[in-house]
C-alpha positions in Angstrom: 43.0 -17.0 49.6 41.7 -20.0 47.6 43.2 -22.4 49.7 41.5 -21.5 52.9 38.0 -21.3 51.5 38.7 -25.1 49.8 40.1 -26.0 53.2 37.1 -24.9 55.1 34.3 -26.4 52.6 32.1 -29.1 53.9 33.0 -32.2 56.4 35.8 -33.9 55.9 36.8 -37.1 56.9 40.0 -38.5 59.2 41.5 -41.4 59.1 44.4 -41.7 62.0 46.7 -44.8 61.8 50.2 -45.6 62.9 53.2 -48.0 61.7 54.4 -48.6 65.1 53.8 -51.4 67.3 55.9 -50.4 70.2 53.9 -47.6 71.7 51.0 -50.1 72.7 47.4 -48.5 72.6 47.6 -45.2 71.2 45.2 -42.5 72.7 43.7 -39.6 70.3 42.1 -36.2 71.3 40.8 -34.2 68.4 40.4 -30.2 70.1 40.3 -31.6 73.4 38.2 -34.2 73.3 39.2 -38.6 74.0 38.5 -39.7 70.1 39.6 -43.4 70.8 42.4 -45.7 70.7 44.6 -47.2 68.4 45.7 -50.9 68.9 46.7 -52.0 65.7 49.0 -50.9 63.4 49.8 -50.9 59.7 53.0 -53.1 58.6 52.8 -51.2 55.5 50.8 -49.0 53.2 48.1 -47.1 54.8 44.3 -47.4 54.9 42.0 -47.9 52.1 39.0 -46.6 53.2 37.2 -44.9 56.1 36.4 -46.5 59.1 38.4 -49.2 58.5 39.8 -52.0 61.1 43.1 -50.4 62.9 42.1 -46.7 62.4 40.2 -44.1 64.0 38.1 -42.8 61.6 35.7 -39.7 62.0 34.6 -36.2 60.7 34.7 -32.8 61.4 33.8 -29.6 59.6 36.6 -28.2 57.1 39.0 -26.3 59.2 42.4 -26.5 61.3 42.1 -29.3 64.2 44.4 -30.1 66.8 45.3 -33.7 67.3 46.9 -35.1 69.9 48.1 -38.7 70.9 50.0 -40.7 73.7 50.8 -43.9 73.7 50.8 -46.1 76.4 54.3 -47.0 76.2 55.7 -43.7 75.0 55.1 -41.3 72.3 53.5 -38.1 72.1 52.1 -36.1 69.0 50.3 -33.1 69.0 49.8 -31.5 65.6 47.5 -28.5 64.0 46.5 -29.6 60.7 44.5 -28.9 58.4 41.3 -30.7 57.6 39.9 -30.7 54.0 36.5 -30.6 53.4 34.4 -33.2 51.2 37.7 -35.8 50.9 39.6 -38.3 53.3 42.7 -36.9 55.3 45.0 -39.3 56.3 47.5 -38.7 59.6 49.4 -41.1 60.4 51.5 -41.3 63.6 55.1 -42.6 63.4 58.3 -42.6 65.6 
């Protein structure tokens, strides 16, 4: 499978955002582990680059990754996903 080995290839980057305000801080684990919080959200669009302001941004090797979030006032996401290597992945977490 093609796919796999391309997903699997290298580090790749995360960028985690949100477009909601209401759930005050948002709280990240990547596989178990506190990441950060999010305080800020996007009104629109999404991020332009790694690391920026309002984003947790970090990298992992090429795989699947489980990331999960709570928010302060609400709102839980846990997801599998997959993380390609040598590019920017993108999650963001909405109602």
């Amino acid at each position: 499978s093609g796919n796999l080995s391309l997903i699997t290839t290298g580090t790749g980057n995360v960028i985690i955002y949100t477009d909601e305000g209401d759930y005050g801080e948002i709280y990240v684990f990547v596989d178990g582990e506190y990441s950060g919080y999010l305080d800020q959200y996007f009104e629109s669009g999404e991020p332009a680059y790694y690391g920026e302001d309002a984003t947790i941004s970090f990298s992992v090797k090429g795989g699947y990754h489980k990331i999960e979030a709570i928010g302060k006032n609400g709102g839980f996401w846990s997801n599998s996903m997959p993380i390609y290597g040598n590019t920017n992945n993108m999650l963001k977490l909405s109602k």
